[in-house]
C-alpha positions in Angstrom: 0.0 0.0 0.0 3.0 2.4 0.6 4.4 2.1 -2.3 1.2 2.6 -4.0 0.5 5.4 -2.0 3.9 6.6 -2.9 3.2 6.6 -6.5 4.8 2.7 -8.0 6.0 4.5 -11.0 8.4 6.6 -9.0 9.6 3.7 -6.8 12.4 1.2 -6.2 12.1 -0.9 -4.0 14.9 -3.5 -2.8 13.6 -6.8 -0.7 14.3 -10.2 0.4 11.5 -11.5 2.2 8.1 -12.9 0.9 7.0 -10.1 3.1 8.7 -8.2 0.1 7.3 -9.5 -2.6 4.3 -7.4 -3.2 6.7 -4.0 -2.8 8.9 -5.5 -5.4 6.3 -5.9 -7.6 4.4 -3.3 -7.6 7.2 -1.1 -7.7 8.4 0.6 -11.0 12.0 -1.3 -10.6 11.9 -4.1 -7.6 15.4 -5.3 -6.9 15.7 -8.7 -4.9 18.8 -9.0 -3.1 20.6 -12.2 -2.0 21.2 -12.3 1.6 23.0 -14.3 4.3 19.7 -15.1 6.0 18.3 -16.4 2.8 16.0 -15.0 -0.4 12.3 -16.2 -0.3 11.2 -17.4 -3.6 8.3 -14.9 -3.6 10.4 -12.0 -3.5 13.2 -13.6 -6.4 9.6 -14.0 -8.7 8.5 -10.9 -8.0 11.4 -8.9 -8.6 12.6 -7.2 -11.8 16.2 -7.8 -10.4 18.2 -10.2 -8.5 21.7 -9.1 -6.6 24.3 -10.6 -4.6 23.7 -8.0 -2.0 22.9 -4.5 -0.8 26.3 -2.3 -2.0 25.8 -4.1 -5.4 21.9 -3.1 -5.7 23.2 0.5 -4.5 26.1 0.3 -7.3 23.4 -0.1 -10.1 21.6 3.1 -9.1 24.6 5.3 -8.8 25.7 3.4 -12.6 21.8 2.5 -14.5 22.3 2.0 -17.4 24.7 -1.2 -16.5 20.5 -2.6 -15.7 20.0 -2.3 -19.5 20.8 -5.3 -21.1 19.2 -7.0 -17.7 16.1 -5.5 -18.2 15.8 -5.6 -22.2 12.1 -7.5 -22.9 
């Protein structure tokens, strides 16, 4: 609902829960990230992106257009 609330085209949201996955879905860019206490499946189908871990999900936004050829349909 926050992100909705928010505005989901405006949004990206980073997650690895199954709490998560609705966030990463409905946002406009929904980046799963890999993490020591595990990745829920929900959230990995959900998402537009999967990443080894926080700094690397950060690392994309600072550098987007390296999410190109990732996100090409």
């Amino acid at each position: 609902a926050f992100v909705r609330e928010l505005g989901a085209a405006g949004v990206i949201a980073l997650g690895q829960g199954a709490n998560d996955a609705l966030m990463l879905k409905e946002a406009a860019l929904g980046i799963c990230v890999l993490s020591p206490e595990g990745t829920a499946v929900e959230a990995l189908q959900a998402a537009d992106l999967v990443v080894p871990d926080v700094l690397t999900a950060l690392e994309l936004l600072l550098h987007p257009t390296r999410m190109l050829a990732s996100l090409r349909r």
